[in-house]
DSSP file (Angstrom, degrees, kcal/mol; ACC not computed):
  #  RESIDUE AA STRUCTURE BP1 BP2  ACC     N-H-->O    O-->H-N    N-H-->O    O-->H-N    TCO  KAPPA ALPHA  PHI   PSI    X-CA   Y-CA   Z-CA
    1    1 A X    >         0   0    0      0, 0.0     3,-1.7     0, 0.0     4,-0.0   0.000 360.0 360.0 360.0 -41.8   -0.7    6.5  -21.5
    2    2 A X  T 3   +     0   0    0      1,-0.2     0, 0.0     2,-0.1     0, 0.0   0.952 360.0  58.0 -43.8 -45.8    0.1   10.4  -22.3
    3    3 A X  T 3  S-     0   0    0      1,-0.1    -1,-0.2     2,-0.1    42,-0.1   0.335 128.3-100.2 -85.7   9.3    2.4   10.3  -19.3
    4    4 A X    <   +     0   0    0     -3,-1.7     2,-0.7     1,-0.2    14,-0.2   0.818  69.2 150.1  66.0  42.1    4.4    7.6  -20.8
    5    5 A X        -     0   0    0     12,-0.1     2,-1.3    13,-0.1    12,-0.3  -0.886  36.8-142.1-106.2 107.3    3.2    4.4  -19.1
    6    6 A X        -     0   0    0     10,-1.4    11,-0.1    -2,-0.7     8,-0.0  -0.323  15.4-151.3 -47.7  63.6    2.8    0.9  -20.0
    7    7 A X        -     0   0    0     -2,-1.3     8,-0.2     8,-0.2     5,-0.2  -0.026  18.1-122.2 -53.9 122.7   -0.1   -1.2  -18.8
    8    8 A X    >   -     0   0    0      6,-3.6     3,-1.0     3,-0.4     6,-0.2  -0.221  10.0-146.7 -87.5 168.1    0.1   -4.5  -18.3
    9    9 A X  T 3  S+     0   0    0      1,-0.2     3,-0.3     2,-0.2    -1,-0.1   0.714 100.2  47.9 -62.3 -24.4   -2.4   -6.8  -20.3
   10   10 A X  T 3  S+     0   0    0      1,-0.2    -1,-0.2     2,-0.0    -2,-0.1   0.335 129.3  18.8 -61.3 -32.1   -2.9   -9.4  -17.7
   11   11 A X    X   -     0   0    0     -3,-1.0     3,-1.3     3,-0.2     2,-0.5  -0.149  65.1-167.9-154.7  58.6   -3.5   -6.7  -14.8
   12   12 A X  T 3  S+     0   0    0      1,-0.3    -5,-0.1    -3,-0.3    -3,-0.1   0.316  79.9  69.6 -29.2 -12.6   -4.5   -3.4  -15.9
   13   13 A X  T 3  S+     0   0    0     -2,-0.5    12,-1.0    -5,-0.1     2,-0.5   0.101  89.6  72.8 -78.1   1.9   -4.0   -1.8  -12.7
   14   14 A X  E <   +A   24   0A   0     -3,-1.3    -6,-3.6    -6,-0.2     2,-0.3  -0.967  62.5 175.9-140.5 140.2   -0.3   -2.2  -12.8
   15   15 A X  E     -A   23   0A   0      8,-3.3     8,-1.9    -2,-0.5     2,-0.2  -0.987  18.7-146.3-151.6 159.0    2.2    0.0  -15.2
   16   16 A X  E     -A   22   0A   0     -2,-0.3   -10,-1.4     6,-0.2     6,-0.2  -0.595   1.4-163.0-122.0 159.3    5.6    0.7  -16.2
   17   17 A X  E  > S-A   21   0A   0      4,-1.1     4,-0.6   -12,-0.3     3,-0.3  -0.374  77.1 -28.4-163.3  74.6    7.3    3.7  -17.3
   18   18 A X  T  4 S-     0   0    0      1,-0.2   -13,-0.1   -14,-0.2   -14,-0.0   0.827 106.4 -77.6  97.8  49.7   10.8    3.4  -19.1
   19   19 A X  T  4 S+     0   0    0      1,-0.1    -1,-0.2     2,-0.1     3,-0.1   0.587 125.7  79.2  39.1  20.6   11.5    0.2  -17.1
   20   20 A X  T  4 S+     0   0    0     -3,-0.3     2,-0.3     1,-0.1    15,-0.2   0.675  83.4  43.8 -98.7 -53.1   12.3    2.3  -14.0
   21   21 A X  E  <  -A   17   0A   0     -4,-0.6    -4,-1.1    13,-0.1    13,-0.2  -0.567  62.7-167.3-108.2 166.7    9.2    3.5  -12.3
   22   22 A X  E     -A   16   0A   0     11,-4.2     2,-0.2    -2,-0.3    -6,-0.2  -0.747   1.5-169.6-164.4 122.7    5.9    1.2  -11.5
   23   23 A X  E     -A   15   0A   0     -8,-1.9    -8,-3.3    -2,-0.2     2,-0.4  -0.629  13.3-152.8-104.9 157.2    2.8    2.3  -10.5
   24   24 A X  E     -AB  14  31A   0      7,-2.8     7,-3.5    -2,-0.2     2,-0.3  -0.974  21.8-160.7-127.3 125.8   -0.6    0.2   -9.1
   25   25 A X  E     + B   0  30A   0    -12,-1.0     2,-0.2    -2,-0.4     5,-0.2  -0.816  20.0 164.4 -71.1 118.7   -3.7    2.2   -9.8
   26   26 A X  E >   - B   0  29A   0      3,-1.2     3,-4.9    -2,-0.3     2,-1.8  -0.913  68.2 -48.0-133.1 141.5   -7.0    1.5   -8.0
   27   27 A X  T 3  S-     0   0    0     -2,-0.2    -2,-0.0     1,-0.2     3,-0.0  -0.325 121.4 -22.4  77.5-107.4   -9.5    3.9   -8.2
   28   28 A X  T 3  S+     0   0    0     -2,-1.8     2,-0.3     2,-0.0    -1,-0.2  -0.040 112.8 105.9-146.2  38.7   -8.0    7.1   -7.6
   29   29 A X  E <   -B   26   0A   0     -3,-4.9    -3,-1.2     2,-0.0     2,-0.5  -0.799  45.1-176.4 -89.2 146.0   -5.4    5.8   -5.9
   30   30 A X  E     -B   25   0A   0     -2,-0.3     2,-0.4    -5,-0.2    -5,-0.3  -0.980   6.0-173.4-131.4 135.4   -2.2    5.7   -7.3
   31   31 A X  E     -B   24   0A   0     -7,-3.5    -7,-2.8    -2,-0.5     2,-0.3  -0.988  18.0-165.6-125.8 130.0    1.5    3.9   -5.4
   32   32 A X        -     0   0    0     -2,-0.4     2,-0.3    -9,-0.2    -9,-0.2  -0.660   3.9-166.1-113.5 175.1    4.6    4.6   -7.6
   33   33 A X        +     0   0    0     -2,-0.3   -11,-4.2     2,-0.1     2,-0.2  -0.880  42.6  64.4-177.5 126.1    8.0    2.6   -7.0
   34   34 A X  S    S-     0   0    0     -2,-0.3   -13,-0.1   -13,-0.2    -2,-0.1  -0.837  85.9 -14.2 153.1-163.6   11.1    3.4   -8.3
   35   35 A X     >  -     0   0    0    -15,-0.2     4,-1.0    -2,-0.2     3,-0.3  -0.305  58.9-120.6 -57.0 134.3   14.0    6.4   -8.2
   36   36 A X  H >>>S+     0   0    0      1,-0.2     4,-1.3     2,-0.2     5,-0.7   0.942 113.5  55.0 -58.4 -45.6   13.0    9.9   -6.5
   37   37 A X  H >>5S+     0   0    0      1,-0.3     4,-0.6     2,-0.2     3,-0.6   0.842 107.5  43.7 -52.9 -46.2   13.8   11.3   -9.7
   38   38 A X  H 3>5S+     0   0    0     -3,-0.3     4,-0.5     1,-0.2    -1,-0.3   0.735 117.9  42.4 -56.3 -49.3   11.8    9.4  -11.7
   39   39 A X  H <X5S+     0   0    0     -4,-1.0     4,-1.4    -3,-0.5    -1,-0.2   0.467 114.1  51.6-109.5   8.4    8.8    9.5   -9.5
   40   40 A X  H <X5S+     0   0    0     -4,-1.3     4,-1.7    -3,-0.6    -2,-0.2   0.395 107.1  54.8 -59.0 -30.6    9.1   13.7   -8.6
   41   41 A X  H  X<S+     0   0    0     -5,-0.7     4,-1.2    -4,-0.6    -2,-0.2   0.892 112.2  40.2 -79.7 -28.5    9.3   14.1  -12.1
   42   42 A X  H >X S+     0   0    0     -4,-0.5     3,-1.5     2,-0.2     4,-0.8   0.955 118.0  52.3 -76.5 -50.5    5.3   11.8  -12.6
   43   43 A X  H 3< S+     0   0    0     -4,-1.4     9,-0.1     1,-0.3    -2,-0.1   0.858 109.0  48.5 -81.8 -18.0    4.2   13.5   -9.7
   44   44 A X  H >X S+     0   0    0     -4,-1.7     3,-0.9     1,-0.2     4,-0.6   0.854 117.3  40.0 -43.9 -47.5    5.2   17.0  -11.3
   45   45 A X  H << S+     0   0    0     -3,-1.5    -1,-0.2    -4,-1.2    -2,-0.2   0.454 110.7  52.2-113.7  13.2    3.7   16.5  -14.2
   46   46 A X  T 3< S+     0   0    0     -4,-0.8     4,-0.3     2,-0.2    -1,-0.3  -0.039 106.7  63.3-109.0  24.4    0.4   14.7  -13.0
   47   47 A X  T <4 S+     0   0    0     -3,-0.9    -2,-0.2     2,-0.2    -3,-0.1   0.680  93.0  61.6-105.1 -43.5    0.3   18.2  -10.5
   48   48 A X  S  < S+     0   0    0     -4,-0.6    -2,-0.2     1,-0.2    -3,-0.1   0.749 122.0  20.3 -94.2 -43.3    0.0   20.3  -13.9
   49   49 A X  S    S+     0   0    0     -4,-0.1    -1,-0.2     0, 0.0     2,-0.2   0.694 124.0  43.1 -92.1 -40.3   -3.5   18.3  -14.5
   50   50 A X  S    S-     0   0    0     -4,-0.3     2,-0.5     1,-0.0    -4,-0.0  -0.625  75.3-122.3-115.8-175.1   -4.7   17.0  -11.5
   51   51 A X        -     0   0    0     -2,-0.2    -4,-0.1     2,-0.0     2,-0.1  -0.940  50.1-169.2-115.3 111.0   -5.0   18.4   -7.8
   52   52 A X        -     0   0    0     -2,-0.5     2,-0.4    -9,-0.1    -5,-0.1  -0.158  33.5-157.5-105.9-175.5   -3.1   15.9   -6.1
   53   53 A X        +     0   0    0     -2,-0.1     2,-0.2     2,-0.1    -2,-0.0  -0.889  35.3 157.9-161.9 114.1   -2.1   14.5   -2.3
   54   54 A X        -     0   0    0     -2,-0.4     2,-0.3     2,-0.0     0, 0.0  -0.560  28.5-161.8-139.1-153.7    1.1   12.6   -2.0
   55   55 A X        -     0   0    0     -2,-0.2     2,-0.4     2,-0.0    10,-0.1  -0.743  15.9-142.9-176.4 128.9    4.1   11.3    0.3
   56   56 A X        -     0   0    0     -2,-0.3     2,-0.7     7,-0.1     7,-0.0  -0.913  12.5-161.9-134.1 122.1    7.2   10.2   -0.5
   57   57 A X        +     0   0    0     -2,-0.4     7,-0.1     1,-0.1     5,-0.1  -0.640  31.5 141.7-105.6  93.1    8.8    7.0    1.8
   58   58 A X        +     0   0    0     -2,-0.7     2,-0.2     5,-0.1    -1,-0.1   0.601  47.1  55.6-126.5  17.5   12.4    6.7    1.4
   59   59 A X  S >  S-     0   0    0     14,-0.0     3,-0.5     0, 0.0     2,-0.4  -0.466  92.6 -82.9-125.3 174.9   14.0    5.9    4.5
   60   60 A X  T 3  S+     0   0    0      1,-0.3    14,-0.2    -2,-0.2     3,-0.1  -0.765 124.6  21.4 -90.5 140.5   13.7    2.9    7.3
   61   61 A X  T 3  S+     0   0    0     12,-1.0     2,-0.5    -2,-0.4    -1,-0.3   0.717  94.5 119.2 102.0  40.9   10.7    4.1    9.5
   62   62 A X    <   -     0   0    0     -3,-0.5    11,-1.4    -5,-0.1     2,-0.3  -0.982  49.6-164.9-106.7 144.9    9.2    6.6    6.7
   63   63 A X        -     0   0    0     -2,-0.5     9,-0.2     9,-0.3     2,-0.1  -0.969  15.4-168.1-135.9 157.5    5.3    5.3    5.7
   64   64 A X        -     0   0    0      7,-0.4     7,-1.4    -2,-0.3     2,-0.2  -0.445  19.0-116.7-102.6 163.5    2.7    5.7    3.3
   65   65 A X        +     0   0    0      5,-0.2    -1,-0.2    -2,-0.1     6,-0.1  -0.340  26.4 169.1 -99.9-153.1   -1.0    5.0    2.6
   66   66 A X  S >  S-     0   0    0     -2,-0.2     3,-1.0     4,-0.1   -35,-0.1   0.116  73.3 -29.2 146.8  79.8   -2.6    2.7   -0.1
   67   67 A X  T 3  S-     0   0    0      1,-0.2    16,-0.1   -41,-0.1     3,-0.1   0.938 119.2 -39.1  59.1  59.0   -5.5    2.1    0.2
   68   68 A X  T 3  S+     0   0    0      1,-0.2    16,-0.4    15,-0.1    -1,-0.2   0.484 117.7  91.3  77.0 -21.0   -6.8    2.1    3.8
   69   69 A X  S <  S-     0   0    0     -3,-1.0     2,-0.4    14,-0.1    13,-0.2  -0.709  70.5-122.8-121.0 170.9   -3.5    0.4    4.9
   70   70 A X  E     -C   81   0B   0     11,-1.5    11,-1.5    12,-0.3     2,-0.3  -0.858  14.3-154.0-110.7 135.8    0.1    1.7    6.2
   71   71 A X  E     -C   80   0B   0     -7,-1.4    -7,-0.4    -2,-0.4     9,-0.2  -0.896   2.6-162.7-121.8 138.2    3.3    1.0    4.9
   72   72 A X  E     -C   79   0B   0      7,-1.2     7,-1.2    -2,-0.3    -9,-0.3  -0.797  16.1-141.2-116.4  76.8    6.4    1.1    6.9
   73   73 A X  E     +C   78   0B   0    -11,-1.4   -12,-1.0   -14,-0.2     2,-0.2   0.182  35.1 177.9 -78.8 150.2    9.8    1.3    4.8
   74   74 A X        -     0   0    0      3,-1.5     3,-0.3   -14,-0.2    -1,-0.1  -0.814  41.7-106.7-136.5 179.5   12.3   -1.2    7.0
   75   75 A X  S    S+     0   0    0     -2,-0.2    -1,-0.2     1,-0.2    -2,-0.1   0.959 117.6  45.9 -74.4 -40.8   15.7   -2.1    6.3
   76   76 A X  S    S-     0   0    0     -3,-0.1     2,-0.4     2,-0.0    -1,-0.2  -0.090 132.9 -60.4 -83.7  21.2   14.8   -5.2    5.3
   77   77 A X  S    S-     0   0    0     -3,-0.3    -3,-1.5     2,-0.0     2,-0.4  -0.975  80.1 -59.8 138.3-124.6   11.9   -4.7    3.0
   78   78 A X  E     -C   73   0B   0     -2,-0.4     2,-0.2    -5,-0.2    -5,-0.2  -0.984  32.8-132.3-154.1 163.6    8.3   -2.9    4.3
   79   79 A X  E     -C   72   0B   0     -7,-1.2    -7,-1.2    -2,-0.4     2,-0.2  -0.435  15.0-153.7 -86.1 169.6    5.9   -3.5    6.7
   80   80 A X  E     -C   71   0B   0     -2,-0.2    -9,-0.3    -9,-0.2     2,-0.2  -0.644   6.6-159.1-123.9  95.7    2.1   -3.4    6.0
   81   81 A X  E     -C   70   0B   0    -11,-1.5   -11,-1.5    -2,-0.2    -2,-0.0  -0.437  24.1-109.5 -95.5 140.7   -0.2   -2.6    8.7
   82   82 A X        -     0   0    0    -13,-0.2   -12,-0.3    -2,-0.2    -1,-0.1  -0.218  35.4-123.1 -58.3 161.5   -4.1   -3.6    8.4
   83   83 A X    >   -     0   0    0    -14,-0.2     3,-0.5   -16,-0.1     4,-0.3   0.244  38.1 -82.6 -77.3-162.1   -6.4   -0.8    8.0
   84   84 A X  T 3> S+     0   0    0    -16,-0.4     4,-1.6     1,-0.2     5,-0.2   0.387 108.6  97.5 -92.3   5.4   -9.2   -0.1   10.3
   85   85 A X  H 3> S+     0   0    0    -17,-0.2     4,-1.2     2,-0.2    -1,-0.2   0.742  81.5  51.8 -65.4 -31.4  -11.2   -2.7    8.4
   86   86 A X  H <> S+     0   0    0     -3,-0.5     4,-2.6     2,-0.2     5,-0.2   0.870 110.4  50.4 -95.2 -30.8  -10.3   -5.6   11.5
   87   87 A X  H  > S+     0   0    0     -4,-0.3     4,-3.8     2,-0.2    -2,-0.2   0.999 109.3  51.6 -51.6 -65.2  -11.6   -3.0   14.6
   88   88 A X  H >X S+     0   0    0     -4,-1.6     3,-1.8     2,-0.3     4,-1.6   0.965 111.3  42.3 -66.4 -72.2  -14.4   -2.4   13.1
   89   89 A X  H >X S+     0   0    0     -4,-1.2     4,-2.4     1,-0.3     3,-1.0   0.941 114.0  51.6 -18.6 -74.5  -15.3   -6.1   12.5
   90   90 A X  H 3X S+     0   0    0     -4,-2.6     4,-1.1     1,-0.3    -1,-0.3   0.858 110.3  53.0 -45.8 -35.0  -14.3   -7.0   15.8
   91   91 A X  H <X S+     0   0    0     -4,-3.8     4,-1.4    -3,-1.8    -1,-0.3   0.867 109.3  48.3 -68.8 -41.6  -16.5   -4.2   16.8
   92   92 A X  H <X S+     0   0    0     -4,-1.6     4,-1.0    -3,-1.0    -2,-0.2   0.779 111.4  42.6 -63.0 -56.4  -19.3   -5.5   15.0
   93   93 A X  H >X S+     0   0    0     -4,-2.4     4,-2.4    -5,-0.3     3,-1.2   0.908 104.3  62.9 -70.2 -36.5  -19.5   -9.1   16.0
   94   94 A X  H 3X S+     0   0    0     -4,-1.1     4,-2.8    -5,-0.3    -2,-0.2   0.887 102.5  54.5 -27.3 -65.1  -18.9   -8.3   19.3
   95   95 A X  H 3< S+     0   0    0     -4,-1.4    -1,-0.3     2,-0.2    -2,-0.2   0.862 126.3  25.1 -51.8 -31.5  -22.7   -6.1   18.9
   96   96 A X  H << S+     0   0    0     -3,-1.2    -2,-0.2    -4,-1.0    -1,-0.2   0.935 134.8  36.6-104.8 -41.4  -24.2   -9.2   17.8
   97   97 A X  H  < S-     0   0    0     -4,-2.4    -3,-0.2     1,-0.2     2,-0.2   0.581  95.4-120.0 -40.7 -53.8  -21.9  -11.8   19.4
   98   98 A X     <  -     0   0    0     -4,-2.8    -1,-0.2    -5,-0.2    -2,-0.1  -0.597  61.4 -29.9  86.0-165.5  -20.8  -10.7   22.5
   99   99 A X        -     0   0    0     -2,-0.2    -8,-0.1    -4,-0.1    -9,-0.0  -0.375  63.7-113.7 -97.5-178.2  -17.1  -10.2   23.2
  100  100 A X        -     0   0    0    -10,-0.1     2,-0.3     1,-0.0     3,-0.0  -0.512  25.9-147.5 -81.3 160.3  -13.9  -12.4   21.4
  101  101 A X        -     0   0    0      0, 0.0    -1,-0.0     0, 0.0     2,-0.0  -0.877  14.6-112.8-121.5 157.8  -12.3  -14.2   23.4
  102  102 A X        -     0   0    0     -2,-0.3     2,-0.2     1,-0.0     0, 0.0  -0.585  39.6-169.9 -93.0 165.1   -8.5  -14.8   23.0
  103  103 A X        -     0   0    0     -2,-0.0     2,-0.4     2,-0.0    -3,-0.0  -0.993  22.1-127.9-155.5 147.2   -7.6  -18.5   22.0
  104  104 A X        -     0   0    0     -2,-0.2     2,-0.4     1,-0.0     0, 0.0  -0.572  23.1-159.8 -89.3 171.3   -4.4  -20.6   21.7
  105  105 A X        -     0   0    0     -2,-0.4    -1,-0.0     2,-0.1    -2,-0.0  -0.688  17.3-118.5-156.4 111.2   -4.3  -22.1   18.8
  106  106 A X        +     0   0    0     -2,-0.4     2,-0.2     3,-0.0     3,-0.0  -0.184  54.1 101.3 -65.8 168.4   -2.0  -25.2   18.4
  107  107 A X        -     0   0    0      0, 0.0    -2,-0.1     0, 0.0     0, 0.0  -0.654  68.0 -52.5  51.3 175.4    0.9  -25.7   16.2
  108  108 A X     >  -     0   0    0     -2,-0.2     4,-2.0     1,-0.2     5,-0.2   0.405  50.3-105.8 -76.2-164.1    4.4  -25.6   16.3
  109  109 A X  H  > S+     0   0    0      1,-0.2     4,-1.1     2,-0.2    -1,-0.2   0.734 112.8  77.4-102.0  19.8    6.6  -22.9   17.6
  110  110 A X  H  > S+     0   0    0      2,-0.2     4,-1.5     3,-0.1     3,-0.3   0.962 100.8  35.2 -33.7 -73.7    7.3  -22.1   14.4
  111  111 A X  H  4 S+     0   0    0      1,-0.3    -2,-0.2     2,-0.2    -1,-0.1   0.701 111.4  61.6 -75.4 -16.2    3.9  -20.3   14.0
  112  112 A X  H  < S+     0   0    0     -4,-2.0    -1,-0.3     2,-0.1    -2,-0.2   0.987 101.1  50.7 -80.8 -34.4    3.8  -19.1   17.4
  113  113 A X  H  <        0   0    0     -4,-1.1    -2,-0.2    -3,-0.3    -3,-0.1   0.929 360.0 360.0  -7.6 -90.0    6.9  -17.2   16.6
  114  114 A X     <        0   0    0     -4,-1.5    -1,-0.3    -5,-0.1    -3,-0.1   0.279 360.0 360.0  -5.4 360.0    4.8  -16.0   13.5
C-alpha cells in the first residue's frame, strides 16, 4: 500500500498500481506485468527497502520464475513449464510402484494433437 498499490478484495494476492502495472504476491514472491517503465521504477523503489532478486522478460524466448515454474515470453502469449514437482513424483511412485509405463489414451485427434 505505501508503494501505491491496490489490492483486490476478492483475491488479496493480486494488485494494481495506477491501472498500468499488476502484481501477484505469494509469499515472498512477487510477478509484476505491465510497461518497463512502470515496473523498473517498483523494482527501484522496493530495492531502497528490501534486498531483492529479479528478471525482466520482454522479448519472444526471454523467461522468468514464479514460483517453482518457468515462463517463456512467445509471440503469441507465454509458455509455462512444470516445475520439478512432476520428476519428483514420478520418482517417487516409481520407489514404491515400480516403473510408469507409457499408455495411449483414446480420444480424438484433436487431443492427441494436444
Amino acid at each position: 500500500k505505501k508503494r501505491g498499490v491496490e489490492f483486490s478484495k476478492e483475491n488479496p494476492c493480486l494488485g494494481k498500481r495506477a491501472g498500468k502495472l499488476f502484481l501477484l504476491l505469494h509469499a515472498d514472491d512477487i510477478m509484476i506485468c505491465g510497461c518497463k517503465d512502470g515496473v523498473q521504477k517498483l523494482i527501484a523503489e522496493l530495492k531502497k527497502e528490501f534486498v531483492i532478486s529479479y528478471k525482466i522478460a520482454q522479448f519472444p524466448g526471454d523467461e522468468f520464475e514464479f514460483q517453482k515454474r518457468t515462463y517463456r515470453l512467445c509471440d503469441d502469449g507465454m509458455d509455462i513449464m512444470p516445475g520439478r514437482f512432476a520428476e519428483t513424483m514420478i520418482k517417487l511412485f516409481e520407489e514404491k510402484y515400480g516403473p510408469v509405463k507409457c499408455q495411449q489414451v483414446p480420444c480424438g485427434d484433436e487431443g492427441q494433437e494436444i
